[in-house]
Structures are given as C-alpha cells and as structure tokens.
C-alpha positions, 0 to 999 in steps of 0.5 A, a space after each residue: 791633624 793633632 788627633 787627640 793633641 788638644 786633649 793631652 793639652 788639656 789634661 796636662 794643664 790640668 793636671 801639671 799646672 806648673 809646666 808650659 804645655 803646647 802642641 807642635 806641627 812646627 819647630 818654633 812650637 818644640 818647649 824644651 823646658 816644657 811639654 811638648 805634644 806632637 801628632 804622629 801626622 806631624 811627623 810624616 812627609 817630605 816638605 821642609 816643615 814635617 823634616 824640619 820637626 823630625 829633625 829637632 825632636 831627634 836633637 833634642 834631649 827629652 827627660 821623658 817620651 810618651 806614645 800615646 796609641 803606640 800600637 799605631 807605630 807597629 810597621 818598622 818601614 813606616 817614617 813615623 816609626 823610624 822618627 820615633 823608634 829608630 830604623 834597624 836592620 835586623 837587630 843593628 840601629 842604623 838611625 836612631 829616633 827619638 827615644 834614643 834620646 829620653 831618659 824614660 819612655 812610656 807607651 800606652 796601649 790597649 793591645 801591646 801585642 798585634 795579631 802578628 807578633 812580629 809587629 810588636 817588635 818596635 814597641 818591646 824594643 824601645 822599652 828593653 824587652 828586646 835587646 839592651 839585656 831583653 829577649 834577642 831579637 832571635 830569641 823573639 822572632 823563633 820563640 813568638 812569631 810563627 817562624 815558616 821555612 818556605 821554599 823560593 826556587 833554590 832559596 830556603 826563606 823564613 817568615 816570621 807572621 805568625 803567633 806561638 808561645 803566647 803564654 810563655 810571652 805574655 808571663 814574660 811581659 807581667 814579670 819584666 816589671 815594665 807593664 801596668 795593666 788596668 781593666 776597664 772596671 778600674 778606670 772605667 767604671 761608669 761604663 757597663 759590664 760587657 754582654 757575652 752572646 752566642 749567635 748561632 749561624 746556619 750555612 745555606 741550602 746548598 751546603 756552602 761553607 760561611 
C-alpha cells in the first residue's frame, strides 16, 4: 500500500536524523512536528479511514509538501489529485487541497509534461506557473494544448488533448527558475550510457500498412 513509503523513510532518517519520520495510512500516525509520509493510495476511498486522513492533511499547516512521482496526479477529476491539488473549475479553486496549505511545495518528476499537455496543468499550477502571476490558464490551454474546434449538432466544442508550442513552453519552464533538471550521467553515473539502434521494419507480402 505505501510504494516507495518505506524507502522515503529510510532516507529521511538517514539523512534528517534530528526529525521524527513516520508513514501514515491513518490519522494517529500524521507527525506534525515531524515528517510525515503518505502514499497516495492512502489518500483514496470512501471509508472513514482514507476520509478521515485526506481530511487532516488539509487541516494541517505544513511548512513543506513534496510529490514524490507527481506525473501520477496528472487527472484533475481523480480523488487523489483533488486531495493534493485542490478541485477547480476551470481556472476557480472550488476545494482546496493540500498544498494550499504549505509554505513550499516540490514535485519530483521525470516527465513534468505528458503527452497530452493538458494533463500537466495540476502540477504547473500547484507551483505558479499557471496562475497566481503565471501563464492563464487560457493562455496555457490555447498556446500548448492542441486547441480543436469540433462541431457537436448545433454546438461548437473545443478540445484541448493535443500538444503545440513545445519550445515555447519548454523555454518558458527553464527560465521560470522553478525546475532543476538532473541528467541521469549526473545522478546516476553507475548505469551505462544509452544504446541507440535503428531497426528497420518490413511490411508483409501483401502491402499491409505496419
């Protein structure tokens, strides 16, 4: 149920022997002088114990939040997202999550932007890159995200599941001074370099498209 809980654990003793470090699936575990770690399964469900948590981490003031994975809470209608993030309608905050109440928040991430840009929208925001003094989330949404106009009966619709503008967001993100970028050969040097190979493909006899 805790994932990499019990490593983050380790670590943290490890590392900030001074602090108390624990893992909480329930509320009797949350260190509020402490660190507390807290899967994001923990933080999903209906019964009393998972409401219960969500419930206490959100009334808790927490001079740092760090989302570990945070690709993970890329779905805005998903409950660990709305926990963590907040749930918004459109650009409103309508219930706030739980980095609305940390003085500072980090994520951690390998891939900061999805495939579908859109998707990236609840990280960026959390940190101020969108609203808060950042890009609009209009400006975001028309600029990145693939804008479609599509026709539903008499309505005219617009989809926003594509990706534009990528140089233009990624120069953006580097010069807002909110990412750190490390390159496996920095933190990882015990691995090998990557192997680059070209595999041609060959479609069948019958001219079938692969």
């Amino acid at each position: 149920e805790h994932t990499f809980a019990p490593n983050w654990a380790r670590e943290c003793a490890k590392w900030l022997p001074s602090y108390r470090v624990g893992v909480a699936s329930d509320v009797s575990e949350i260190l509020p002088e402490g660190i507390t770690i807290v899967s994001y399964p923990s933080l999903v469900g209906s019964k009393d114990r998972a409401k219960n948590l969500r419930s206490a981490l959100l009334n808790t003031m927490w001079d740092m939040v760090i989302l570990d994975e945070c690709h993970v809470l890329a779905n805005p209608d998903a409950q660990r997202t709305q926990a963590v993030f907040g749930a918004y309608k459109r650009s409103d905050c309508e219930n706030p999550g739980i980095v609305h109440n940390a003085k500072f928040v980090i994520e951690l991430t390998g891939t900061p932007i999805q495939n579908k840009v859109r998707e990236s929208l609840p990280l960026l925001r959390a940190i101020g890159l969108v609203g808060q003094g950042g890009l609009t989330e209009g400006q975001f949404l028309f600029r990145h995200c693939g804008p479609q106009a599509k026709q539903i009966g008499r309505r005219t619709v617009r989809t926003f599941d594509g990706a534009t503008n990528l140089q233009g967001l990624q120069d953006y993100l580097r010069s807002s001074g909110s990412f750190v970028r490390r390159l496996k050969v920095d933190v990882a040097k015990e691995l090998p370099p990557k192997i680059r190979s070209v595999v041609p493909l060959f479609s069948d006899p019958e001219g079938d498209d692969i």
